[in-house]
CHARMM-style PDB file with segment names, atoms N, HN, CA, C and O in Angstrom:
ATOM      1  N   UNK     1      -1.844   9.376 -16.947  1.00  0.00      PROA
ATOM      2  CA  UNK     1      -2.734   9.322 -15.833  1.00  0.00      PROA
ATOM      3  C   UNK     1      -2.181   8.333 -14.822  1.00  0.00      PROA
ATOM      4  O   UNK     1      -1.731   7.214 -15.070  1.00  0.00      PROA
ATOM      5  N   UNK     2      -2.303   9.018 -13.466  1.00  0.00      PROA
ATOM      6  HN  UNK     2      -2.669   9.927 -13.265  1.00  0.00      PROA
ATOM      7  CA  UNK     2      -1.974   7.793 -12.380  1.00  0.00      PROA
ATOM      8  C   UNK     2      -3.042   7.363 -11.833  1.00  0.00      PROA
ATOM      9  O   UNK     2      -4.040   8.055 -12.030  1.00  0.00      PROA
ATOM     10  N   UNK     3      -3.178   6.297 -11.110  1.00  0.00      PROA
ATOM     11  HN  UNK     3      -2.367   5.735 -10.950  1.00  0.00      PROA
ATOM     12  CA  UNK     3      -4.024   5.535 -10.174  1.00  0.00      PROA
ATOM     13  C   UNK     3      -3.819   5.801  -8.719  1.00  0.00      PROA
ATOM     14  O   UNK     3      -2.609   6.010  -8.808  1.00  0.00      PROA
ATOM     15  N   UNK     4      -4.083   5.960  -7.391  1.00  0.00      PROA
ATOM     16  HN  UNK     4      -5.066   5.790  -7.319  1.00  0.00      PROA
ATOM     17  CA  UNK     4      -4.071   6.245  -6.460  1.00  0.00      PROA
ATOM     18  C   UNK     4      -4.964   5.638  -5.456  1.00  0.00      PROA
ATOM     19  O   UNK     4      -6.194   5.592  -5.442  1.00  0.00      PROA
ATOM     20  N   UNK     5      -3.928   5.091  -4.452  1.00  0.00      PROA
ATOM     21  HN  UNK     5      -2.928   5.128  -4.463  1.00  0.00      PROA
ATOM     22  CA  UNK     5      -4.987   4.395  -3.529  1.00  0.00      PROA
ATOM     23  C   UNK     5      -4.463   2.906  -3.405  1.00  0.00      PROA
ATOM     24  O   UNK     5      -3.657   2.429  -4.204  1.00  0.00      PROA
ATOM     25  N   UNK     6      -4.983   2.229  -2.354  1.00  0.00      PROA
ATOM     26  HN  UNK     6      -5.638   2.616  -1.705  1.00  0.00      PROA
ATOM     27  CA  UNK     6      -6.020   2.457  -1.673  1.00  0.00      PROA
ATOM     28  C   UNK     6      -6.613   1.071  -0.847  1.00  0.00      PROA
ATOM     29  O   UNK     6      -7.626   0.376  -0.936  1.00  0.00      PROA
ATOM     30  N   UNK     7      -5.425   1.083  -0.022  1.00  0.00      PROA
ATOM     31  HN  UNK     7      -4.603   1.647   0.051  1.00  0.00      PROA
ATOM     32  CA  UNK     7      -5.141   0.236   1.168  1.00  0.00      PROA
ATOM     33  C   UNK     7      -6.059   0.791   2.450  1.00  0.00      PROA
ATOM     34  O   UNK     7      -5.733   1.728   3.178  1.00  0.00      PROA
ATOM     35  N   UNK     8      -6.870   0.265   2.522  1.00  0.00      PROA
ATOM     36  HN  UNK     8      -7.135  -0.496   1.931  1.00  0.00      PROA
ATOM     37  CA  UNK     8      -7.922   0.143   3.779  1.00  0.00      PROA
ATOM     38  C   UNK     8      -8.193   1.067   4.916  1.00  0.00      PROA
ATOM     39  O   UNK     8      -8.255   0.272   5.854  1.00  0.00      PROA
ATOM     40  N   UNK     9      -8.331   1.887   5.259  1.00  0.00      PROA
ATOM     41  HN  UNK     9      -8.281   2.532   4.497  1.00  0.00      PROA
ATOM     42  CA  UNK     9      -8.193   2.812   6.648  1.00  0.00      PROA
ATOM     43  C   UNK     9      -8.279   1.616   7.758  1.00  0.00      PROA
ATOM     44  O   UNK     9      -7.498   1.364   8.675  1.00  0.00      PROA
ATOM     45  N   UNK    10      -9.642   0.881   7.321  1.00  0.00      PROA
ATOM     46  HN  UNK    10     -10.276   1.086   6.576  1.00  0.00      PROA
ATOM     47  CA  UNK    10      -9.943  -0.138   8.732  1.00  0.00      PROA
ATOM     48  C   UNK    10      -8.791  -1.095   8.729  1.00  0.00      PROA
ATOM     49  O   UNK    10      -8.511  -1.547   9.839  1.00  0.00      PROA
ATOM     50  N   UNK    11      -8.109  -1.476   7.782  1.00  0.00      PROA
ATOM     51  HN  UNK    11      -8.336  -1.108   6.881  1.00  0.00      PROA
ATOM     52  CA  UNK    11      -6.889  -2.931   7.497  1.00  0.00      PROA
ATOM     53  C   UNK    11      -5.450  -1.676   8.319  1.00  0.00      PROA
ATOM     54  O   UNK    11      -4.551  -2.261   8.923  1.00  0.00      PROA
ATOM     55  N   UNK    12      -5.399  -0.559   8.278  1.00  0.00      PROA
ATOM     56  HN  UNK    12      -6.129  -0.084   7.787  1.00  0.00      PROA
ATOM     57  CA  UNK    12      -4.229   0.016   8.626  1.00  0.00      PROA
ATOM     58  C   UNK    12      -4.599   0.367  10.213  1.00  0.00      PROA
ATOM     59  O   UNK    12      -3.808   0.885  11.000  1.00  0.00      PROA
ATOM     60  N   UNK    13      -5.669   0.061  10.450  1.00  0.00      PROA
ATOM     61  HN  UNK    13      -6.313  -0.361   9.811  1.00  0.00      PROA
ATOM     62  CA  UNK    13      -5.975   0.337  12.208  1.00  0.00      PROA
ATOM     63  C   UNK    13      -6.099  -0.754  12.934  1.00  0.00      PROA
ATOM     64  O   UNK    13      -5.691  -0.872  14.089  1.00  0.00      PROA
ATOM     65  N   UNK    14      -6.695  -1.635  12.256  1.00  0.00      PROA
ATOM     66  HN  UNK    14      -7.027  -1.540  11.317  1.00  0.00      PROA
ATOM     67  CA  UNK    14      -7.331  -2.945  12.928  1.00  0.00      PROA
ATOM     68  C   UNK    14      -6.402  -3.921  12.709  1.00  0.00      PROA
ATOM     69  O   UNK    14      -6.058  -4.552  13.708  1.00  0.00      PROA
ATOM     70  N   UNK    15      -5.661  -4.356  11.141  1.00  0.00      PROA
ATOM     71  HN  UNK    15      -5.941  -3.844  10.329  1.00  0.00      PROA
ATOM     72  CA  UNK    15      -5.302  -5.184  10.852  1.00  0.00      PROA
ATOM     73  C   UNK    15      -3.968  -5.665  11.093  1.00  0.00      PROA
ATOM     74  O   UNK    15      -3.375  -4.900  11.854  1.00  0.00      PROA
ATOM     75  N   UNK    16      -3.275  -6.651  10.726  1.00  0.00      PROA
ATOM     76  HN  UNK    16      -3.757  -7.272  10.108  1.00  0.00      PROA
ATOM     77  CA  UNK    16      -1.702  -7.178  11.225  1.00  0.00      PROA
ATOM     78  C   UNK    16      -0.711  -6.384  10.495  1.00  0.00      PROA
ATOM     79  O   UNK    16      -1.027  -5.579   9.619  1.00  0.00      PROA
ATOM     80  N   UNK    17       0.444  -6.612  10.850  1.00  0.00      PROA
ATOM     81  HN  UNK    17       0.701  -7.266  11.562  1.00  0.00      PROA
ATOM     82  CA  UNK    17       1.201  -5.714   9.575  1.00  0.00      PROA
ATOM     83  C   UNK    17       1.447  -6.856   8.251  1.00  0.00      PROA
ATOM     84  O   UNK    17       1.566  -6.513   7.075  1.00  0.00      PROA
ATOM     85  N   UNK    18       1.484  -8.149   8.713  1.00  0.00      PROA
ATOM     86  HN  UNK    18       1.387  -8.427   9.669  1.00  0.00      PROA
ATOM     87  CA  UNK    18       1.657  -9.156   7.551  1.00  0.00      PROA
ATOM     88  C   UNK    18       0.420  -8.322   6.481  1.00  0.00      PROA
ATOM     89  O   UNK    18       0.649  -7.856   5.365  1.00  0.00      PROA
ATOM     90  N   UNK    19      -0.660  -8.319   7.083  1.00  0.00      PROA
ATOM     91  HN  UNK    19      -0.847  -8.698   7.989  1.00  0.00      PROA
ATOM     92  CA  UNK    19      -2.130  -8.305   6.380  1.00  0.00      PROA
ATOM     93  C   UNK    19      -1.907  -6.987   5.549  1.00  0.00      PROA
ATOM     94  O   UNK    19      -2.360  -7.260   4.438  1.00  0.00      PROA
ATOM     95  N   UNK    20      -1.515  -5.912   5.533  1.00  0.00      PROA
ATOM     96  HN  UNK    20      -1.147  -5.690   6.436  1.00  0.00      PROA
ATOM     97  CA  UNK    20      -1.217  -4.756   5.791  1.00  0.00      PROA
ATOM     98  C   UNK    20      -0.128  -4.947   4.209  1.00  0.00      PROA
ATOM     99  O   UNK    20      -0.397  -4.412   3.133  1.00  0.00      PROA
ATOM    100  N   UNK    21       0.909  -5.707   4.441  1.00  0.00      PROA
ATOM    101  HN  UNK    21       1.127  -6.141   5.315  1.00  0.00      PROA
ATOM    102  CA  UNK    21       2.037  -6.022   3.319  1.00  0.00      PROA
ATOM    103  C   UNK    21       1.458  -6.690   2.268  1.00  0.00      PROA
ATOM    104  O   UNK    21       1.901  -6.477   1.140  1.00  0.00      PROA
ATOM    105  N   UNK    22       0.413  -7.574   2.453  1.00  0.00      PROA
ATOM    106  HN  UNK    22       0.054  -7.748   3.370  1.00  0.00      PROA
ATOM    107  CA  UNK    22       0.386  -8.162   1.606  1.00  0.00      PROA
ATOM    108  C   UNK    22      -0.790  -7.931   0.656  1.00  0.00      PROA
ATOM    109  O   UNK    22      -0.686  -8.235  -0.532  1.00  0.00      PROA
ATOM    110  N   UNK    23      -2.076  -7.315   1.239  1.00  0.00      PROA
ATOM    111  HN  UNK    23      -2.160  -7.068   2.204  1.00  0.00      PROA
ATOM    112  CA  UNK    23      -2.497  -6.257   0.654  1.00  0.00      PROA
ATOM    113  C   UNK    23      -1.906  -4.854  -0.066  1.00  0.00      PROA
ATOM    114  O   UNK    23      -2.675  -4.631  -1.000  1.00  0.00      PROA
ATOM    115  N   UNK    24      -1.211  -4.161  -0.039  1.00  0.00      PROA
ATOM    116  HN  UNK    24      -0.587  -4.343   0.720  1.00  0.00      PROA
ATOM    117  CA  UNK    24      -0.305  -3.692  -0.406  1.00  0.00      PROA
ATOM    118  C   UNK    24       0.487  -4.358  -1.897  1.00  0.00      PROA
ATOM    119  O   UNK    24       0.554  -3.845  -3.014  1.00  0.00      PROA
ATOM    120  N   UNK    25       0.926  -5.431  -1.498  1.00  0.00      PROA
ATOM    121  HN  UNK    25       0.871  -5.847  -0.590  1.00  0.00      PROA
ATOM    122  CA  UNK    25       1.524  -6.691  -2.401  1.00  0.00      PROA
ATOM    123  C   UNK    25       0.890  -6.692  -3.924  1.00  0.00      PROA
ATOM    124  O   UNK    25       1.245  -6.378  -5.060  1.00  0.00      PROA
ATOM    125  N   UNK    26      -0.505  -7.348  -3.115  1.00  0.00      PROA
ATOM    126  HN  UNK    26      -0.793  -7.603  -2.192  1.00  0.00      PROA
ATOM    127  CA  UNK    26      -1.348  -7.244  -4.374  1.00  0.00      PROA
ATOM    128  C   UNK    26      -1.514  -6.056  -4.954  1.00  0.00      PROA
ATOM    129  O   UNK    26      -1.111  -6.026  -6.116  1.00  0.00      PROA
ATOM    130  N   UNK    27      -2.124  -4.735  -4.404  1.00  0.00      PROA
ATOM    131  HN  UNK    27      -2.451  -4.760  -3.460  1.00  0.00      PROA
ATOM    132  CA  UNK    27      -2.565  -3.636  -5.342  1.00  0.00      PROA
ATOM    133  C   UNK    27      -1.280  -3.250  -5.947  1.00  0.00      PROA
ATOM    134  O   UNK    27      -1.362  -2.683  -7.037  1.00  0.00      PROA
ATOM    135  N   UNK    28      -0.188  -3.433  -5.485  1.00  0.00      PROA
ATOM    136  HN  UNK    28      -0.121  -3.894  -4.600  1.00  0.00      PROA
ATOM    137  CA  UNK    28       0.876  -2.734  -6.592  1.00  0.00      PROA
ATOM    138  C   UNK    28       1.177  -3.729  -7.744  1.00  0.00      PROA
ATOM    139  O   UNK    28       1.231  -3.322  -8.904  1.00  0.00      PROA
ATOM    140  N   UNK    29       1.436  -5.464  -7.319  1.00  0.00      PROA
ATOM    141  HN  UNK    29       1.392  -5.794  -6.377  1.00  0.00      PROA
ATOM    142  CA  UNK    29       1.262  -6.084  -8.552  1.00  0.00      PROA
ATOM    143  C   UNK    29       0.062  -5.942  -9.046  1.00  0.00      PROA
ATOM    144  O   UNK    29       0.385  -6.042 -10.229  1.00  0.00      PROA
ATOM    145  N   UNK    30      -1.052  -5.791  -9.073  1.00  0.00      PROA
ATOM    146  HN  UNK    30      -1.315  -5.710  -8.111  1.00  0.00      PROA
ATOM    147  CA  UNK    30      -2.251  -5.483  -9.755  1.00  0.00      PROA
ATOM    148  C   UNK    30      -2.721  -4.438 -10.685  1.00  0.00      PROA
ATOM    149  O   UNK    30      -2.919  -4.266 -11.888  1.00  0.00      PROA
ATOM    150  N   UNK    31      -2.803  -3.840  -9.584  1.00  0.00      PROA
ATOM    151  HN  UNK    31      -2.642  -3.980  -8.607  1.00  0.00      PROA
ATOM    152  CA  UNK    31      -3.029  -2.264 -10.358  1.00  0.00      PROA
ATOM    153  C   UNK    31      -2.089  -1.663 -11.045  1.00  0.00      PROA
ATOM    154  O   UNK    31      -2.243  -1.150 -12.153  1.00  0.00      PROA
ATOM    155  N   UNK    32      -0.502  -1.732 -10.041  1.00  0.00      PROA
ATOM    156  HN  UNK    32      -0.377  -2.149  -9.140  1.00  0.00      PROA
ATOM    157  CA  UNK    32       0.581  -0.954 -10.316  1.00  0.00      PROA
ATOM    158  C   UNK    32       1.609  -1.622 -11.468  1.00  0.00      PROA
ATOM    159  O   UNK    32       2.775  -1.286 -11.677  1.00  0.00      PROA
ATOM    160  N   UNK    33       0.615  -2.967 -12.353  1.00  0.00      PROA
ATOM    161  HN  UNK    33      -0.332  -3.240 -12.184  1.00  0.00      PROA
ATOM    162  CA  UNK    33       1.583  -3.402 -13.157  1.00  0.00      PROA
ATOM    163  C   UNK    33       2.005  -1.912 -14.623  1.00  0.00      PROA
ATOM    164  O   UNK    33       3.090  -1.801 -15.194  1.00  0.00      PROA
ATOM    165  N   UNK    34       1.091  -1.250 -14.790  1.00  0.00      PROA
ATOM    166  HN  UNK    34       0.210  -1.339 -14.326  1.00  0.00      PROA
ATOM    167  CA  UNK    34       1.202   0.104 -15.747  1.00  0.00      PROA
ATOM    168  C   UNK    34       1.989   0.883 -15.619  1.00  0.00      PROA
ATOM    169  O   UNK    34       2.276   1.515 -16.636  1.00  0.00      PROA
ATOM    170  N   UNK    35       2.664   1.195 -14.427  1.00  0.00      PROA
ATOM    171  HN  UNK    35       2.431   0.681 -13.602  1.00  0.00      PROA
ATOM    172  CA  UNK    35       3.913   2.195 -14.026  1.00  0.00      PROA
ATOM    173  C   UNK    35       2.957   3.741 -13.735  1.00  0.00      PROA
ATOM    174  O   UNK    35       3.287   4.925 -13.792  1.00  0.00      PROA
ATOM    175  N   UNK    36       2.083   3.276 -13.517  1.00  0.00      PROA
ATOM    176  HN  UNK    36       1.815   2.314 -13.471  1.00  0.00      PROA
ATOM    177  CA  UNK    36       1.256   4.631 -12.966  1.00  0.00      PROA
ATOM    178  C   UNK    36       0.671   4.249 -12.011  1.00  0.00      PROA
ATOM    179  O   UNK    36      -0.525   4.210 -12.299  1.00  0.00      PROA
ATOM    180  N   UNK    37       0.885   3.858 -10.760  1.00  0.00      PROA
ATOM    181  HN  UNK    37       1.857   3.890 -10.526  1.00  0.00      PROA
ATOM    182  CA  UNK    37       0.257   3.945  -9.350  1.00  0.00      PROA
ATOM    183  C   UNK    37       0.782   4.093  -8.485  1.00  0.00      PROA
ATOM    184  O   UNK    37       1.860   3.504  -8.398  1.00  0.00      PROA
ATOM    185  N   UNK    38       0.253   5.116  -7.137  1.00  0.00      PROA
ATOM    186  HN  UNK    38      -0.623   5.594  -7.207  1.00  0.00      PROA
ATOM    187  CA  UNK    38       0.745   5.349  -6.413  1.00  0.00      PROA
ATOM    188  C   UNK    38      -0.253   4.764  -5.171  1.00  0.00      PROA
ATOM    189  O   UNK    38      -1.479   4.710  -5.258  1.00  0.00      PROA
ATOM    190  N   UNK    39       0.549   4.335  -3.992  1.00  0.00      PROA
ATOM    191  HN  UNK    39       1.546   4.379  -3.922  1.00  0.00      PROA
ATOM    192  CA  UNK    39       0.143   3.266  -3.175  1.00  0.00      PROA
ATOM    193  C   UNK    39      -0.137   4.425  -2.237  1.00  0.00      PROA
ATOM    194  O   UNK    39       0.633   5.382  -2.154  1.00  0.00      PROA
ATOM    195  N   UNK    40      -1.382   4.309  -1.453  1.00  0.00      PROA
ATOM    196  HN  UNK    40      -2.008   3.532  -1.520  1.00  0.00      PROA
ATOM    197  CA  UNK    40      -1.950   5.265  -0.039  1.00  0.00      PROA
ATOM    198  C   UNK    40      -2.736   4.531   0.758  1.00  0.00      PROA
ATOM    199  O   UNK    40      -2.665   3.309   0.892  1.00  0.00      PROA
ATOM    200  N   UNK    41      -3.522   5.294   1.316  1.00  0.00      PROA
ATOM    201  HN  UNK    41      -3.579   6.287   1.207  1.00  0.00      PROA
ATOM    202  CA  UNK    41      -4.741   5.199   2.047  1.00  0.00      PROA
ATOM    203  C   UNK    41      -6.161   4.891   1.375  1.00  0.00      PROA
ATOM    204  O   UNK    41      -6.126   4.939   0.146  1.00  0.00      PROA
ATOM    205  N   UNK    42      -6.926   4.703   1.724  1.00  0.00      PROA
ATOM    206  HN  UNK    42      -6.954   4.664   2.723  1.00  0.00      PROA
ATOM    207  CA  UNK    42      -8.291   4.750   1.023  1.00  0.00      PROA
ATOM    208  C   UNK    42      -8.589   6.390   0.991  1.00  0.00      PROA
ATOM    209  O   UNK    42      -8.649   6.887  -0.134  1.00  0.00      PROA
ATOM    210  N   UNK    43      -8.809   7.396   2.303  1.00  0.00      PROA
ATOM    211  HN  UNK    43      -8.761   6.992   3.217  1.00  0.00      PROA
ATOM    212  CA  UNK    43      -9.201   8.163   1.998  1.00  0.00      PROA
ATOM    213  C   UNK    43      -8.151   8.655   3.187  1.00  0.00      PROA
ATOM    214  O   UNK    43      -7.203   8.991   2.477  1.00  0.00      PROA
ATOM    215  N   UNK    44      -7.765   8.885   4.424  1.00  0.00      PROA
ATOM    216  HN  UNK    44      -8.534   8.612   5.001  1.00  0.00      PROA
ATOM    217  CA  UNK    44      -6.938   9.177   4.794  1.00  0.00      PROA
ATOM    218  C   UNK    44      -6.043   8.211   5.951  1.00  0.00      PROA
ATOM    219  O   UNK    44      -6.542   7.138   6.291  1.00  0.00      PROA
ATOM    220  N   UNK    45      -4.701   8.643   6.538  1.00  0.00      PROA
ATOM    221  HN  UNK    45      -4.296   9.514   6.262  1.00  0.00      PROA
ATOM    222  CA  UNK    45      -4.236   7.757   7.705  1.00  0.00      PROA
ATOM    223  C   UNK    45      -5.498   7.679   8.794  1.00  0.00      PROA
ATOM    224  O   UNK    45      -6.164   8.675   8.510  1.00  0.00      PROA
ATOM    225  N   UNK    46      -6.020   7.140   9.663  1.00  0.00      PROA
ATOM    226  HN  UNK    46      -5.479   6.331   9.894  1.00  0.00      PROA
ATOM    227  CA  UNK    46      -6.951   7.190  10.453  1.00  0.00      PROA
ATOM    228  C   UNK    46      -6.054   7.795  11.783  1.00  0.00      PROA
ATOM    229  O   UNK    46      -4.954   8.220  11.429  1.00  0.00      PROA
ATOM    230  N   UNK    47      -6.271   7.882  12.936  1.00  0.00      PROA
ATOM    231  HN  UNK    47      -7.164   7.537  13.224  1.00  0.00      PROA
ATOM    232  CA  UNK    47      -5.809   8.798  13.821  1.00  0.00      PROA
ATOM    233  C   UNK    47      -5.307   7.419  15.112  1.00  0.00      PROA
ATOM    234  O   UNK    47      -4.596   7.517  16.112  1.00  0.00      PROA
ATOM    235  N   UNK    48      -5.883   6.476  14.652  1.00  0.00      PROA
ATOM    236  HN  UNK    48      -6.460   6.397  13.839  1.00  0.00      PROA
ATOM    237  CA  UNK    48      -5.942   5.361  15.512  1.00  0.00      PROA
ATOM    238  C   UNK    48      -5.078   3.906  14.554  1.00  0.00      PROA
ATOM    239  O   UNK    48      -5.233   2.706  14.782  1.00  0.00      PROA
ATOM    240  N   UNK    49      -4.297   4.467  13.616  1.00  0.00      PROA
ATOM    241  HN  UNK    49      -4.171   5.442  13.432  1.00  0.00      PROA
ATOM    242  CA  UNK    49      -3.065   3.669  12.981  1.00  0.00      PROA
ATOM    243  C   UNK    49      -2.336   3.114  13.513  1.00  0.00      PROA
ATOM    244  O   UNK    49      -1.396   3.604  14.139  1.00  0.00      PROA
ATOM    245  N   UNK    50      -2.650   1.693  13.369  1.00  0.00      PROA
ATOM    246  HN  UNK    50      -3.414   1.295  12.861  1.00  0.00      PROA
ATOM    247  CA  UNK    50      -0.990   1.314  14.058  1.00  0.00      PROA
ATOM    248  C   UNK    50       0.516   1.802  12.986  1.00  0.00      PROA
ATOM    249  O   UNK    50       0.620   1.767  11.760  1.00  0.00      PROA
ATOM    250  N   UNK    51       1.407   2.184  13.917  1.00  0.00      PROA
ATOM    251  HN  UNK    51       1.322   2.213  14.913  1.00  0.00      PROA
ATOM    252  CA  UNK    51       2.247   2.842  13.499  1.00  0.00      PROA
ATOM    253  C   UNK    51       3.337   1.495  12.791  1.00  0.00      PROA
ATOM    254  O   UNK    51       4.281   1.712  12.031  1.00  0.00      PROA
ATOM    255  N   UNK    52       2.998   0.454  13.168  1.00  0.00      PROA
ATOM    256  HN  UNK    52       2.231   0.278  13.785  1.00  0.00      PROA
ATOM    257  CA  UNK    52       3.683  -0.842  12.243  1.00  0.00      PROA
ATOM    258  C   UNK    52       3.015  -0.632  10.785  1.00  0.00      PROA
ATOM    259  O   UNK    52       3.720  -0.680   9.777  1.00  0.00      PROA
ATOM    260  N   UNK    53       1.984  -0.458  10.736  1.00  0.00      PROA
ATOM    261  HN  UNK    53       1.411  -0.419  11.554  1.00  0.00      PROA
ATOM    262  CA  UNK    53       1.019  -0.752   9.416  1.00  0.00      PROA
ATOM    263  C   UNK    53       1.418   0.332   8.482  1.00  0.00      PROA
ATOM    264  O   UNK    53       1.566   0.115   7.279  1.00  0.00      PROA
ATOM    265  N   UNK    54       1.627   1.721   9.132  1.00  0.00      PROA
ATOM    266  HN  UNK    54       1.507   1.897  10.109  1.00  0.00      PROA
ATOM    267  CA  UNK    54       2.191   2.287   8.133  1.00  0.00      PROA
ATOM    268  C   UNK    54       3.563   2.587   7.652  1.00  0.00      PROA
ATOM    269  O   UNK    54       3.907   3.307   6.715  1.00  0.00      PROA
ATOM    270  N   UNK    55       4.381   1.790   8.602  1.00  0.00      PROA
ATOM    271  HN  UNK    55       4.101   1.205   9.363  1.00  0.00      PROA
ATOM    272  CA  UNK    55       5.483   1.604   8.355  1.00  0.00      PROA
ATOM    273  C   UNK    55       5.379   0.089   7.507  1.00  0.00      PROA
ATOM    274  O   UNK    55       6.523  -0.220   7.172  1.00  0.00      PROA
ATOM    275  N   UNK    56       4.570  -0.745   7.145  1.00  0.00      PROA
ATOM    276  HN  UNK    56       3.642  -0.494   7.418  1.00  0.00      PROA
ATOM    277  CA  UNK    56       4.068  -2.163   6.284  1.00  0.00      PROA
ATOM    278  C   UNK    56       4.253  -1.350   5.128  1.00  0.00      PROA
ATOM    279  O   UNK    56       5.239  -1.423   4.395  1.00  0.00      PROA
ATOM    280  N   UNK    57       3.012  -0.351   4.930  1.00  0.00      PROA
ATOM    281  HN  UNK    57       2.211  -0.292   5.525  1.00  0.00      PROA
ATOM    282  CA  UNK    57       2.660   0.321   3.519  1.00  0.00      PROA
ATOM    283  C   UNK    57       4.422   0.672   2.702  1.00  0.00      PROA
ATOM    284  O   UNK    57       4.655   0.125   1.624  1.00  0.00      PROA
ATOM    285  N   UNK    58       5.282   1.402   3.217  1.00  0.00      PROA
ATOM    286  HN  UNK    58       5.093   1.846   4.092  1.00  0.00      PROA
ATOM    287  CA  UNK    58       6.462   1.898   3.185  1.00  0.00      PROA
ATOM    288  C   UNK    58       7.408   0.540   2.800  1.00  0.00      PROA
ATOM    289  O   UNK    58       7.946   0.505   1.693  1.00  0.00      PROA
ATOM    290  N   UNK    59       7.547  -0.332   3.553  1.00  0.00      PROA
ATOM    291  HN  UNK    59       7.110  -0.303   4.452  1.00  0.00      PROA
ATOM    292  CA  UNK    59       8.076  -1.611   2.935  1.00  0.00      PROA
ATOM    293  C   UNK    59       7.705  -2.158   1.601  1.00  0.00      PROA
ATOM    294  O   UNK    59       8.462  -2.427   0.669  1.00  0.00      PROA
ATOM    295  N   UNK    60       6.392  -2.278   1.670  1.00  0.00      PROA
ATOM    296  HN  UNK    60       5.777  -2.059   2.428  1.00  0.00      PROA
ATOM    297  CA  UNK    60       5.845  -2.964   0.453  1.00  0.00      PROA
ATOM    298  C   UNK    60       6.357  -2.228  -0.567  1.00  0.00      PROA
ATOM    299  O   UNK    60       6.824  -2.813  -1.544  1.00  0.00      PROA
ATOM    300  N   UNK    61       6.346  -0.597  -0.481  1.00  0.00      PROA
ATOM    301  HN  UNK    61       5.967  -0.122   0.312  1.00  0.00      PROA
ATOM    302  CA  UNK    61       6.520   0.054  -1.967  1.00  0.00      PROA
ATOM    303  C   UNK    61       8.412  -0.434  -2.014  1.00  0.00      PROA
ATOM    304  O   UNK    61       8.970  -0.583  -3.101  1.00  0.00      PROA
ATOM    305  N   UNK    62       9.052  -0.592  -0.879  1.00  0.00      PROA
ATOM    306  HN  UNK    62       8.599  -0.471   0.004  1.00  0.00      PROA
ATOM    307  CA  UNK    62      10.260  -0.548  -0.755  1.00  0.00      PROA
ATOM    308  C   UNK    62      10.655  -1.869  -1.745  1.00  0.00      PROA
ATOM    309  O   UNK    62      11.673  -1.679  -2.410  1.00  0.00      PROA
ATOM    310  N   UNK    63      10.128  -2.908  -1.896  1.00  0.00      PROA
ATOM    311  HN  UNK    63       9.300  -3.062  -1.357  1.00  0.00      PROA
ATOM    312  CA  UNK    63       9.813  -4.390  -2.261  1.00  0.00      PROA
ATOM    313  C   UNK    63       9.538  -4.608  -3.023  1.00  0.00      PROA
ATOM    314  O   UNK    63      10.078  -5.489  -3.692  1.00  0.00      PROA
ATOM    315  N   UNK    64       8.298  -3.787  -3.479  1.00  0.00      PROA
ATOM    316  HN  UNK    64       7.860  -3.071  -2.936  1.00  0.00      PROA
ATOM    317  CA  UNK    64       7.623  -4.341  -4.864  1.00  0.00      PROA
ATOM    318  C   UNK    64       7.312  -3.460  -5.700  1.00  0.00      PROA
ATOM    319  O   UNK    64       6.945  -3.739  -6.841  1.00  0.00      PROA
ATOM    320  N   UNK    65       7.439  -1.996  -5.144  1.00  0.00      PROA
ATOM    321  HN  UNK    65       7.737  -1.769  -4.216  1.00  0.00      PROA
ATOM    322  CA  UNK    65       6.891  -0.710  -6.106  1.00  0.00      PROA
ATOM    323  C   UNK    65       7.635  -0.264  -6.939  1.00  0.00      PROA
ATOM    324  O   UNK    65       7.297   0.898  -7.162  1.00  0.00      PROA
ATOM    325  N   UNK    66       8.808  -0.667  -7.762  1.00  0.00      PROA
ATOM    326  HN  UNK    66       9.083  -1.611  -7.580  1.00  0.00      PROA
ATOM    327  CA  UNK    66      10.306  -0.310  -8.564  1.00  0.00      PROA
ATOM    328  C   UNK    66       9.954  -0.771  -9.838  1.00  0.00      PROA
ATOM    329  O   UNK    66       9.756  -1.959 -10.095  1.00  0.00      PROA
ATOM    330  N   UNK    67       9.870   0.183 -10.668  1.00  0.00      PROA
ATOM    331  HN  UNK    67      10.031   1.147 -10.459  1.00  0.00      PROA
ATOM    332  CA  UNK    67       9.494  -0.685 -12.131  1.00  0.00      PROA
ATOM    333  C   UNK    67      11.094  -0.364 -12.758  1.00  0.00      PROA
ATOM    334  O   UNK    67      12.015   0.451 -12.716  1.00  0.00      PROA
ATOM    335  N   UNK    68      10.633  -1.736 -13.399  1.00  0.00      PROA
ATOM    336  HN  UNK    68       9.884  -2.398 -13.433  1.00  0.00      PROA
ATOM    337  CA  UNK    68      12.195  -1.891 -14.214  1.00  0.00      PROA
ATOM    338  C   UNK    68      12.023  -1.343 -16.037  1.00  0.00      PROA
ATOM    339  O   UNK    68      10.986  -1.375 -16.699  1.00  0.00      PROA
ATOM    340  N   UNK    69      13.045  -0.994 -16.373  1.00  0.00      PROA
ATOM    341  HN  UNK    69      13.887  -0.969 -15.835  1.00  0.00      PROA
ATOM    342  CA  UNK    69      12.533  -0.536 -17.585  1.00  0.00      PROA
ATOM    343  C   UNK    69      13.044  -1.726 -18.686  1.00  0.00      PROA
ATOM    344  O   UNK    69      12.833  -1.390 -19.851  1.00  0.00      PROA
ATOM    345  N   UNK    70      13.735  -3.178 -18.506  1.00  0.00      PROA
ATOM    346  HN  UNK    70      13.907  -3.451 -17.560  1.00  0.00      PROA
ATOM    347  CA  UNK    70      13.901  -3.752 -19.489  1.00  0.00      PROA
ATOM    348  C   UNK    70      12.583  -5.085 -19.289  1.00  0.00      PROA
ATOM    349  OT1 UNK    70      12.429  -5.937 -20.164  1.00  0.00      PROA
TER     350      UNK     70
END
């Protein structure tokens, strides 16, 4: 079973891109310590995204989403 989700609609429209990474940060060390999560949206991109923020989301997995197998 995977986990899915679930970085903010309002934090990916409103928020900084730091805010954006580091939220991100946490739910993948958090949630994603199991090797079953996949990092998104809450429910979808909003239409009014800053286009930094979802290019944030994309870094973070770039950074921190790699599980190692030893």
């Amino acid at each position: 079973m995977a986990i899915m989700g679930d970085v903010l609609s309002t934090l990916i429209a409103e928020g900084s891109k730091d805010a954006v990474l580091e939220y991100s940060k946490n739910l993948i060390r958090r949630v994603g310590a199991g090797e079953s999560f996949i990092l998104s949206s809450d429910c979808s991109i909003p239409l009014n995204a800053k286009p930094e923020n979802i290019a944030a989301m994309a870094e973070a997995v770039e950074e921190w989403g790699w599980y190692s197998s030893t």
